[in-house]
Structures are given as structure tokens and as C-alpha cells.
BADREN-156683 format. One record per residue (C-alpha): x, y, z; residue in one letter. Coordinates in steps of 0.5 Angstrom, whole numbers. Layout:
      x      y      z  residu
      X      Y      Z       A
...
END
This chain:
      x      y      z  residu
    225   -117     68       X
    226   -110     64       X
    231   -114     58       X
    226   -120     59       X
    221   -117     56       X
    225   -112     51       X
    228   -119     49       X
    221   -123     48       X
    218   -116     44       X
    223   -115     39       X
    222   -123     38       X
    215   -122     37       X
    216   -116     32       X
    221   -119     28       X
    216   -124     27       X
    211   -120     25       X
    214   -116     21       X
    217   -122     17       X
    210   -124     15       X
    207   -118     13       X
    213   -116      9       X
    213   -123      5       X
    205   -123      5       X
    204   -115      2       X
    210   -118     -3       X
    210   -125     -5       X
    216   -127     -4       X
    222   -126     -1       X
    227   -119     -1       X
    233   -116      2       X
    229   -114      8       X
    227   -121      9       X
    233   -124     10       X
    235   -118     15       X
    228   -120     19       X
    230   -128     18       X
    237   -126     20       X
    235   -122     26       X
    230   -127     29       X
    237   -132     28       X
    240   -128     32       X
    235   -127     38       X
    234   -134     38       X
    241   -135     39       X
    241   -130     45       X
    236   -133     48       X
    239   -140     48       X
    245   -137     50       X
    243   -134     57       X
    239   -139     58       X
    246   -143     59       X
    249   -138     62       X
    244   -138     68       X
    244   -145     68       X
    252   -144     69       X
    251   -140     74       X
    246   -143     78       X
    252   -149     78       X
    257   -145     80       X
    254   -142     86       X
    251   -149     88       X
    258   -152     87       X
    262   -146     90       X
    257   -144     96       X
    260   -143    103       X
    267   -142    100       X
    270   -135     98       X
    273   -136     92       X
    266   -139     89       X
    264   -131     91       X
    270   -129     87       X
    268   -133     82       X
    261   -131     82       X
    262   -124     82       X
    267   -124     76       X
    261   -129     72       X
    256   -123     75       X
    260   -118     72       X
    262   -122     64       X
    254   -123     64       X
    254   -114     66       X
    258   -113     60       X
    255   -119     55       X
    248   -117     57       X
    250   -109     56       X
    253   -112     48       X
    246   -115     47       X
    243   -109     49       X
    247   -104     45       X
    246   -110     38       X
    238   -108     40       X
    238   -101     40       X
    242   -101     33       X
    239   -107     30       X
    234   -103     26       X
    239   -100     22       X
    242   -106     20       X
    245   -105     12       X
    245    -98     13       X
    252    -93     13       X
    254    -93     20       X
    252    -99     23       X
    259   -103     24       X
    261    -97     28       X
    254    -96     32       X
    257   -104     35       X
    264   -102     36       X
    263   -104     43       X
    261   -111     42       X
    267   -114     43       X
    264   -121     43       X
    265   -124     36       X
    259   -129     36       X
    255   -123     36       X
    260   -117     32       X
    262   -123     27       X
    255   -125     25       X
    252   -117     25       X
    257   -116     20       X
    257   -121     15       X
    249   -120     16       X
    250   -112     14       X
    254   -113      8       X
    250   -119      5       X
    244   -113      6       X
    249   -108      3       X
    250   -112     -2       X
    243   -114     -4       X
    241   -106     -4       X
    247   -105     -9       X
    244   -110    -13       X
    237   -108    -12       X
    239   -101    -14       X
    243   -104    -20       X
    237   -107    -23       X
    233   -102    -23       X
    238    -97    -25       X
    238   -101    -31       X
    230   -103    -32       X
    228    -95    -32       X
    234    -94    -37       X
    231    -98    -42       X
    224    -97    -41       X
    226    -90    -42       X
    229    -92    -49       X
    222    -97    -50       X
    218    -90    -49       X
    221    -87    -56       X
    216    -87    -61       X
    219    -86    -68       X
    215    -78    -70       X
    213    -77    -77       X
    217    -82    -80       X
    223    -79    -79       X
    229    -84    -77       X
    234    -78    -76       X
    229    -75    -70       X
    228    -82    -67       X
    235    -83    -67       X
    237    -77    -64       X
    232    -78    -58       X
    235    -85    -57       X
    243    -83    -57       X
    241    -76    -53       X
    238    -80    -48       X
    242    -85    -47       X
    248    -81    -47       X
    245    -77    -42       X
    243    -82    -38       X
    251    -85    -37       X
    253    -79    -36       X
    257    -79    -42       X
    259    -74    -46       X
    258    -75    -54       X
    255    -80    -57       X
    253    -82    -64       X
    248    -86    -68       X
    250    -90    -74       X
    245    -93    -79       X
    246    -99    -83       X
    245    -98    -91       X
    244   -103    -96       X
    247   -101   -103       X
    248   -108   -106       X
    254   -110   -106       X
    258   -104   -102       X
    253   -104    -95       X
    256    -99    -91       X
    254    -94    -84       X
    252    -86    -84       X
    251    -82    -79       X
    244    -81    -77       X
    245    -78    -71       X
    250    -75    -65       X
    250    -72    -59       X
    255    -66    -57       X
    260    -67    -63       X
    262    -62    -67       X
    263    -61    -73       X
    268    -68    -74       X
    262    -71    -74       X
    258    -68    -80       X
    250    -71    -81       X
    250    -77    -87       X
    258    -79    -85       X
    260    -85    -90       X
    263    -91    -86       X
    265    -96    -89       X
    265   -104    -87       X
    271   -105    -83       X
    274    -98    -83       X
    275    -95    -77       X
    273    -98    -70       X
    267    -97    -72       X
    267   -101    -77       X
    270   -107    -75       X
    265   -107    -71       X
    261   -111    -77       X
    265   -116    -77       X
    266   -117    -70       X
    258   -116    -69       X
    261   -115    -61       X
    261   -109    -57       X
    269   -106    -58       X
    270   -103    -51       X
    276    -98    -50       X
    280    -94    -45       X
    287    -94    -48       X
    284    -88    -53       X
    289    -86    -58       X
    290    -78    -58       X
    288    -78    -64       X
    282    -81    -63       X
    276    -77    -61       X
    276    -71    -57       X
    271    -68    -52       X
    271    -61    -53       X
    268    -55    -48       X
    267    -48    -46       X
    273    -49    -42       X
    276    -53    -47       X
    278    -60    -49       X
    280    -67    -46       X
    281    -74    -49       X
    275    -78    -46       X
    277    -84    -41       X
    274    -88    -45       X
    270    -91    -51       X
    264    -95    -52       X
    262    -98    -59       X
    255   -103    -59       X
    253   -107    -65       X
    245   -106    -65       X
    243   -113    -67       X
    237   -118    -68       X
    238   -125    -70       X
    244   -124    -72       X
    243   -119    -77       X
    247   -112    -75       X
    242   -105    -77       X
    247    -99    -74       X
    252    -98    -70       X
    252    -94    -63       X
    258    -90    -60       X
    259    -87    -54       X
    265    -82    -51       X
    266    -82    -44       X
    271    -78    -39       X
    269    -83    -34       X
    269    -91    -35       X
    264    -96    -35       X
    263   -100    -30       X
    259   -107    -30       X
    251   -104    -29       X
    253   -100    -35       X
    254   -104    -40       X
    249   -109    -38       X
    245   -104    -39       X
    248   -102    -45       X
    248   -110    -48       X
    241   -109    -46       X
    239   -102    -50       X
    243   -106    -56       X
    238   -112    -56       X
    232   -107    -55       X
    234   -101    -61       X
    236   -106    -66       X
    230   -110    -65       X
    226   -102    -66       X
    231   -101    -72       X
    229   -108    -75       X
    221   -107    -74       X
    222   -100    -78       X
    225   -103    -82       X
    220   -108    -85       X
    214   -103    -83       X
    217    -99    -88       X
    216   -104    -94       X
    211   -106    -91       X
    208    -98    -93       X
    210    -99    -99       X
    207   -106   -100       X
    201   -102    -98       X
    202    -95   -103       X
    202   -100   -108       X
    195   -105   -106       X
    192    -98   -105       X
    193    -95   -111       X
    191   -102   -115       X
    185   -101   -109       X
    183    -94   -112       X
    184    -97   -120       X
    179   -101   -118       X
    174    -97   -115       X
    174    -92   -120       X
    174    -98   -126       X
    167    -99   -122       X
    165    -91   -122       X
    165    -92   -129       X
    161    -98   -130       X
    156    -95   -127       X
    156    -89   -132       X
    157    -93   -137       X
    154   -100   -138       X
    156   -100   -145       X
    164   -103   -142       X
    162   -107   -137       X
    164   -113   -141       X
    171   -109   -142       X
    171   -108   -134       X
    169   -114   -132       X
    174   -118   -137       X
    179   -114   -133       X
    178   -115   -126       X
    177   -123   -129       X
    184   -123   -131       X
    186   -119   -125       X
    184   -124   -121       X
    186   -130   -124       X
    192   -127   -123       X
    192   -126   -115       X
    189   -133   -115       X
    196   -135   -119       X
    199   -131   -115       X
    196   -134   -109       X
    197   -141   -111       X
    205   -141   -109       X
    205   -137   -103       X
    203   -141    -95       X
    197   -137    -93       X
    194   -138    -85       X
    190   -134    -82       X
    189   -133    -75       X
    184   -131    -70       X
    185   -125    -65       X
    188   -130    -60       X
    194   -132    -65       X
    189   -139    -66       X
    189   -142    -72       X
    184   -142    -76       X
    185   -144    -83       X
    192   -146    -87       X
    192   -148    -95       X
    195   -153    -99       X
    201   -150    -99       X
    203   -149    -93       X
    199   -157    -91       X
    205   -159    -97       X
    211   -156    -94       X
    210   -157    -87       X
    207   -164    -87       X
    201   -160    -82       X
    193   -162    -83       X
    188   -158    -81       X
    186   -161    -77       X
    192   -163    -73       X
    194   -154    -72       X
    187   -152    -71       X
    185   -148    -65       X
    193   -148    -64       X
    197   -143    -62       X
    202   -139    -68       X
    208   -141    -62       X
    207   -148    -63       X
    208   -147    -70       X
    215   -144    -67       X
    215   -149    -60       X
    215   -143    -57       X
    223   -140    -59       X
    221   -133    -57       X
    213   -133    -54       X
    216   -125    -52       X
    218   -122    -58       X
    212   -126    -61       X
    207   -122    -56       X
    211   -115    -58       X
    210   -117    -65       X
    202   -119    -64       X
    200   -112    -59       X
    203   -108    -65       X
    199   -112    -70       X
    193   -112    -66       X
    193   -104    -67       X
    193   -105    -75       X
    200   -105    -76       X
    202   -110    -82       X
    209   -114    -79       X
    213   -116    -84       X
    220   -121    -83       X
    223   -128    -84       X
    221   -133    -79       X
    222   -140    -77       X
    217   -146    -76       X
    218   -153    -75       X
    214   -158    -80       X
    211   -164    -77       X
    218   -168    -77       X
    221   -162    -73       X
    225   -160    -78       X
    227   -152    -79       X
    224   -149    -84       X
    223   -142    -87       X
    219   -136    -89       X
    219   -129    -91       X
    212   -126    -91       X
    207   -121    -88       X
    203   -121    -82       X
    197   -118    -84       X
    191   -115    -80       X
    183   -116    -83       X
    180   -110    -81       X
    172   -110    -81       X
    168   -104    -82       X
    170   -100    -75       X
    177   -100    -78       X
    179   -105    -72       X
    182   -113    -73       X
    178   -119    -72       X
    183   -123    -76       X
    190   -124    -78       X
    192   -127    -85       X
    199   -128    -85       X
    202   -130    -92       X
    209   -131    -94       X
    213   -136    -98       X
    218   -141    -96       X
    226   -140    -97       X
    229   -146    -94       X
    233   -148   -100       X
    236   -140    -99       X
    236   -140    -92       X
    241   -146    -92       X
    245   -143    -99       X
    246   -137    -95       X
    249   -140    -88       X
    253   -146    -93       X
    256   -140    -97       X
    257   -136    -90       X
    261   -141    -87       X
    266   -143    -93       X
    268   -137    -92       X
    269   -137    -85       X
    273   -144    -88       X
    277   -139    -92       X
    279   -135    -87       X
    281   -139    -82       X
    285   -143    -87       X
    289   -137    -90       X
    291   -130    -90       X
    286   -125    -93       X
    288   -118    -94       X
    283   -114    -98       X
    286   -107   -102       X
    283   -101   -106       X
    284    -99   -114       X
    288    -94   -110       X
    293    -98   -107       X
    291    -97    -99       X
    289   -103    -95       X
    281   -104    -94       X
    282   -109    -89       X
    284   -116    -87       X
    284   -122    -82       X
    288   -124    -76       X
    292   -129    -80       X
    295   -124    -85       X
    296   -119    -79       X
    299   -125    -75       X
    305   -124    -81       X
    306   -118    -82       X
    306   -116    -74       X
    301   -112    -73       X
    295   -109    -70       X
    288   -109    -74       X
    288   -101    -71       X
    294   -101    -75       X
    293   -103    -81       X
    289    -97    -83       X
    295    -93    -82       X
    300    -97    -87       X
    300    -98    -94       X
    302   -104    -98       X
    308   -101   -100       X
    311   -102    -93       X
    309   -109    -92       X
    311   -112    -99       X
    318   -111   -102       X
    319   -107   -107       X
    318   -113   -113       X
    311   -115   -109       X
    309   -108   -109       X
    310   -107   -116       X
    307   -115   -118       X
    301   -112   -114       X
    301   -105   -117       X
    300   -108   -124       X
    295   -113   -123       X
    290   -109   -120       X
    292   -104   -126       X
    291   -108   -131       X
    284   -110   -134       X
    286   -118   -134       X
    281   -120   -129       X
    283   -127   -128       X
    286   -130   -121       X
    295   -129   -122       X
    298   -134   -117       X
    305   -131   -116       X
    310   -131   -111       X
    309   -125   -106       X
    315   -122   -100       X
    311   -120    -94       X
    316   -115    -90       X
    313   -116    -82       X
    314   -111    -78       X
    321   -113    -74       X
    324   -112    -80       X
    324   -120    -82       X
    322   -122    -90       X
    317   -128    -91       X
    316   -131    -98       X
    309   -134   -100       X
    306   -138   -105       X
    300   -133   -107       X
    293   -131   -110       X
    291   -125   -113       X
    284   -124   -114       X
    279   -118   -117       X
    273   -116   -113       X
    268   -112   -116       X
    269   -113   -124       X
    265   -107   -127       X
    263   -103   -123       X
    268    -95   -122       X
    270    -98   -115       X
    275   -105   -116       X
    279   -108   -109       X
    284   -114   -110       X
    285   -119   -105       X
    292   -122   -103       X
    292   -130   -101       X
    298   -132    -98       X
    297   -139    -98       X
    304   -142    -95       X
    311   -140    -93       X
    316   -142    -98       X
END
């Protein structure tokens, strides 16, 4: 009657707590799929000593009156003793099912249908818990980082915060921040921030494009993982002294494709797979921040300029209330500036939004070149100007345009025939005289013409390099860098190539036909014919270009294009 009732209450329990627990958090969790699996498993029991009785029932009316049926009613009392004293040991530990302990806490179940099952169960839960607490590892990581804020404009400062904190949260050991800097032609990465380096890794350090691993990273545009680190390489240094760090991470900080800086991260332990998902995330989120600054900050400048020709005009009208004798002369100079704001104006799409992101109003520019009217966009969302590519990097953007920031950037649309189209220009927030929005005009021209040129002249280039091998070499007769079919003959690594010159790779009579082209100031192509020595000791002859880059400026490079093996 006891084991009865204990059966039923811990059937009734699971139950209730199986409903409540989905009530309070709409939907399934690690803990109701141990509640289902409970309720499973009691069911299973209570069928199971339900044939149990019935056999026994049988067995005594079968073997009744005869003393082997008492023999074998006494041995079936005693399997049910010990199947009811297994059933009993799985109830009193139930309850600690997915915790350290629980497979030792059922060591005297000998019965399988129920260890097997209890076991599969437990590690299902231990499985999910370690999932669940991945998760949330990683989520309060990156609302750590998305808490940042950028103080006083500095980029250094912000930076800093963002490769401390994130070097500190792996508990890593050093870490630096590389930022992208556009000069021209010759981009390169300089060290904005570090965390725990000495002095090897001095503030504003120059990186150039595919120097180094973290400059191949620019190339690559994917995080460089290493744990074979070099001796040479970094060192992680202490009051105890120093040790080569176990491993290296380096992680490209992108945003629609285009890279802003380079994050790289030492360790004395390895990474495992929850760190760098975290960092992969990290990595989308710093970049985008990094983007944003980025067109904030020509945005100011926008801004500075506009408020200064705002401050001329409202001097211009102090003077005419001065003086009415130059009102003419006033009034002719704001005539001509404003014929110049229409003019200018005349050329650029012009929308205006409503707080909700609805569409109030388009010029005839934009009509033009989509194909949309009026009437047919307004009242519509701006997202259905995208077909909603990205509704929540849209919603980012929209809360910091609502706060009377001006987001500036270049976006994608679909025109009427649901074609790709692009622009570049400035969502700008209307205040009203409380200093808050209560519209958003967004202005900017279109660059399908050169979105199109840009992407037709990336992938020649890729032709190119896929078709032959390209080595790229300084005026000082070092390599600067090279694809993978020109390391493939000479027989080397990318991380090799830093350390060879083309003194080594060329023979003698190559090296000197090299050495002399780019000395001289003949800036024409020399087809020519070039011995490669690879790296096993055998010579390749190749039919050969060599070609100046950079003509005028103090920094020259050649390119060697080896065409074909004669």
C-alpha cells in the first residue's frame, strides 16, 4: 500500500511540475525534458508491475497445491523484493537527475530497462545544461562588449576597453587592437590598443597589408587560429618570467565585407569551441560599432561644415537688420545660394520618413531610377524598399537615428522590377523646436554604375590570380607578398616568405634581370624569361612579366607573373 501510494504521488508531481514549469516559461527547457522522461519512465513501471502481478497471479493458480509452484512463487516474491527495492532506489534519487553523482547514486540497479534509459536520460540533461551555460556564456560576453560606449571621441580609449575586456573575459593573456587606416593607394593596420604587451608592441605600430599574420588576415578576411606558435613569434612575459603562449588567435572585424581593424588575442591555454563562436560574434558586433563610428565621424564633418554656413547666414540676417541699405546685396546672396542647394538637390534622391520608418514622401529622382511612385511606397516601411534584408541591423540603426544621431553609409534597394540597386547617403533626423525628431530625411545618390565596376574589377583580379602566379616586391628587393600558385613553385609556406628573399628564389641571371627593372626608370611591362629555384633544390624556367606598380610615388613595388613553365 506504502510503495503504492508513493508511486501515484510521484506521478502526480511530475505532472504538476511539468505544467507549471512550461506555464511560467512558454516553452519547453532542459528541465521539461527531464520531467517528461520521469513521467515516461513511472508509467513504464507501473505497466510493468501490473504484468508482473498478473504473472504472479498465474503462477500460483498454475502451481497451486504443488511444492516446486511454492519454490517458484518464493524465488518470483523474492525478483519482485529485489525489482521493487531497484525502483525504490531510482525514486529517492530521481530528483538529482543531470547532476554530479547521479549514475553512482543508481550503481545497484542491476536491471537495465531501468539503468539504461536513467543514464541516457542524465547525460541528455548534462548535455543540454552544458549547451544552456555555453550560451549564456557567450550572450553576457557580447552584451559586455555592446555596453562599451565610445567617451569623448576617442577611438584609442574605446579600443582599449573592447581588447582588455574581451581578453580578460577568455582569460587570455594579451591582446591587441588593430585599426584599419585609409591612406589612398597604401591602406594599412596601426596599433590603437594592447592589453598586457610590453614594449614590442608600441602605440601606433604600422602594419602593412599582408605583412605578418596579421596582415594576411586582410586578405584572407577569415579568423587565423593558431597553436604551432613560432618561438619567435610573441612572448607572454610575467613577474615569474616569460612563456610562448599555447595559442593564437587573429579575428578580421567586418561588415558587409569590408574589413575595419584586426583583433589578436594570446593565450597559454587553447580555445575551445564556445570561445570562438564567441569571438566569431564579438567580431560581427565590433566591426559593425567600428563601421558606425566611421560614418559618424564624417557625418560631424558634414555637420561642422553645414553649421558653419548656418552661423554665416544668421550673421548675414543680424546685418541686414542693421543695415537695410544691403539688404538687396543680402538677399541676392542667399538668392544664389539657394539656387545652388536646389541645383544640387535636383541630382540627389530625396525620402522622407515618418518616426515609424513609413514613407511619406519621395522626389522625382528617386521615382526615376527605382521605378517606384508615390503612391504605390507610401505609408510603407523603408524595409520593404530592402524586402526586409536585415530588419535588425535596420532597428539598430533606426534607435540611434531616433536619438538625433545622422547615420551615414551605402545601402542596398530593390527598384520596382526587383532589381539591385545602390546609394550612398545620409539618414538624417528633423528636430522640431524641443530638440527631438519628428521626421527622418534620408538623401543620397545613386552608385550602381560604380557598385558594379567595383565588383566587375574585384573579380578580374581574382581571375587573375587564380590563373597565375603573382609575386608582389619592394624597391628594396624584399617580397611584400604573393598568392598560393607562386608559393606552390617555389615550395614554400605563406609564413615563409617573409623570411626569404628573391635572391634565394631566383637564379642568379633572374635575380639580376629583376634587380635591374626595378631600378630603372623604364616603367613599361618586360616580358622576359624567369628561373625559379624551388625549395628541393629544383630550377623552373617560366615565361615572364615584370610590371611597376606605384610610378611616382617614393614607394615603387614590381610584380613577377609567371605565365607558363617553359
Amino acid at each position: 500500500m506504502q510503495n503504492k501510494l508513493l508511486y501515484w504521488g510521484a506521478l502526480i508531481l511530475n505532472i504538476n511540475f511539468l505544467v507549471v514549469n512550461i506555464f511560467q516559461n512558454h516553452a519547453t527547457s532542459w528541465i521539461s525534458v527531464a520531467f517528461v522522461l520521469n513521467l515516461v519512465l513511472l508509467i513504464a513501471i507501473g505497466i510493468s508491475s501490473i504484468f508482473q502481478k498478473r504473472a504472479l497471479y498465474s503462477l500460483i493458480v498454475k502451481d497451486k497445491g504443488s511444492w516446486a509452484g511454492k519454490i517458484s512463487v518464493k524465488g518470483y516474491l523474492k525478483e519482485m523484493q529485489s525489482f521493487v527495492q531497484q525502483v525504490q532506489v531510482m525514486l529517492n534519487n530521481i530528483t538529482i537527475i543531470g547532476q554530479a553523482g547521479f549514475a553512482d547514486s543508481i550503481g545497484s540497479i542491476n536491471d537495465t530497462s531501468i539503468r539504461t534509459p536513467l543514464l541516457s536520460a542524465n547525460s541528455k540533461i548534462v548535455e543540454l545544461r552544458k549547451k544552456e551555460a555555453e550560451n549564456i556564456w557567450i550572450a553576457r560576453g557580447v552584451a559586455a562588449i555592446s555596453e562599451l560606449k565610445q567617451k569623448d571621441n576617442s577611438i584609442r580609449d574605446y579600443t582599449f576597453q573592447i581588447i582588455s575586456t574581451i581578453v580578460k573575459y577568455l582569460n587570455a593573456q594579451q591582446g591587441c587592437f588593430f585599426l584599419e587606416i585609409e591612406n589612398g593607394e597604401d591602406p594599412y593596420f596601426e596599433l590603437s590598443a594592447s592589453y598586457a604587451y610590453e614594449k614590442s608592441a608600441p602605440i601606433g605600430k604600422r602594419v602593412n597589408h599582408g605583412e605578418g599574420s596579421v596582415g594576411q588576415v586582410f586578405y584572407g578576411k577569415e579568423i587565423i587560429y593558431l597553436t604551432d606558435v613560432p618561438k619567435d613569434y610573441l612572448k607572454i612575459t610575467s613577474g615569474l618570467g616569460e612563456a610562448v603562449p599555447r595559442c593564437v588567435c587573429i579575428i578580421p572585424l567586418l561588415t558587409d565585407g569590408k574589413i575595419y581593424g584586426v583583433m589578436e588575442i594570446a593565450s597559454l591555454h587553447e580555445l575551445g569551441a564556445a570561445e570562438m563562436e564567441y569571438l566569431k560574434k564579438i567580431a560581427e558586433n565590433v566591426g559593425y560599432a567600428l563601421s558606425s563610428i566611421e560614418y559618424v565621424t564624417r557625418t560631424e564633418l558634414l555637420l561642422e561644415e553645414t553649421q558653419k554656413m548656418a552661423e554665416e547666414l544668421k550673421s548675414q540676417e543680424t546685418e541686414l537688420r542693421q543695415n537695410m541699405t544691403e539688404l538687396a546685396v543680402t538677399q541676392e546672396q542667399m538668392k544664389r545660394k539657394k539656387i545652388e542647394m536646389d541645383s544640387l538637390l535636383s541630382s540627389l534622391s530625396v525620402i522622407e520618413l515618418d518616426l515609424d520608418g513609413k514613407i511619406t514622401y519621395v522626389n522625382e529622382i528617386f521615382t526615376g531610377t527605382t521605378g517606384y511612385a508615390l503612391v504605390d511606397i507610401a505609408g510603407k516601411h523603408y524595409n520593404y524598399l530592402t524586402q526586409n534584408e536585415d530588419p535588425a541591423q535596420f532597428e539598430i540603426m533606426w534607435n540611434s537615428i531616433l536619438t538625433g544621431r545622422v547615420f551615414s553609409g551605402e545601402f542596398k534597394l530593390l527598384n520596382s522590377e526587383q532589381r539591385e540597386i545602390w546609394t550612398a547617403g545620409n539618414f538624417t533626423p528633423i528636430l522640431n523646436e524641443d530638440n527631438r525628431p519628428y521626421k527622418v530625411i534620408v538623401i543620397s545618390v545613386f552608385t550602381t554604375r560604380d557598385k558594379e565596376k567595383l565588383l566587375e574589377l574585384q573579380e578580374l583580379v581574382s581571375a587573375f590570380k587564380a590563373c597565375f602566379a603573382v609575386a608582389e616586391i619592394n624597391q628594396d628587393l624584399s617580397f611584400k607578398s604573393a598568392n598560393d600558385l607562386f608559393l606552390l613553385q617555389v615550395g614554400i609556406k605563406r609564413l615563409e616568405l617573409k623570411k626569404m628573399s628573391p635572391k634565394g628564389v631566383f637564379q642568379e641571371e633572374s635575380y639580376n634581370i629583376l634587380e635591374k627593372y626595378l631600378q630603372t626608370i623604364d616603367e613599361g611591362p618586360n616580358n622576359t624569361t624567369l628561373d625559379i629555384v624551388h625549395k628541393d633544390g629544383a630550377i623552373n624556367s617560366f615565361n615572364s612579366t615584370l610590371f611597376k606598380l606605384n610610378i611616382g610615388s617614393q614607394r615603387k613595388k614590381g610584380l613577377v607573373i609567371l605565365k607558363n613553365s617553359i
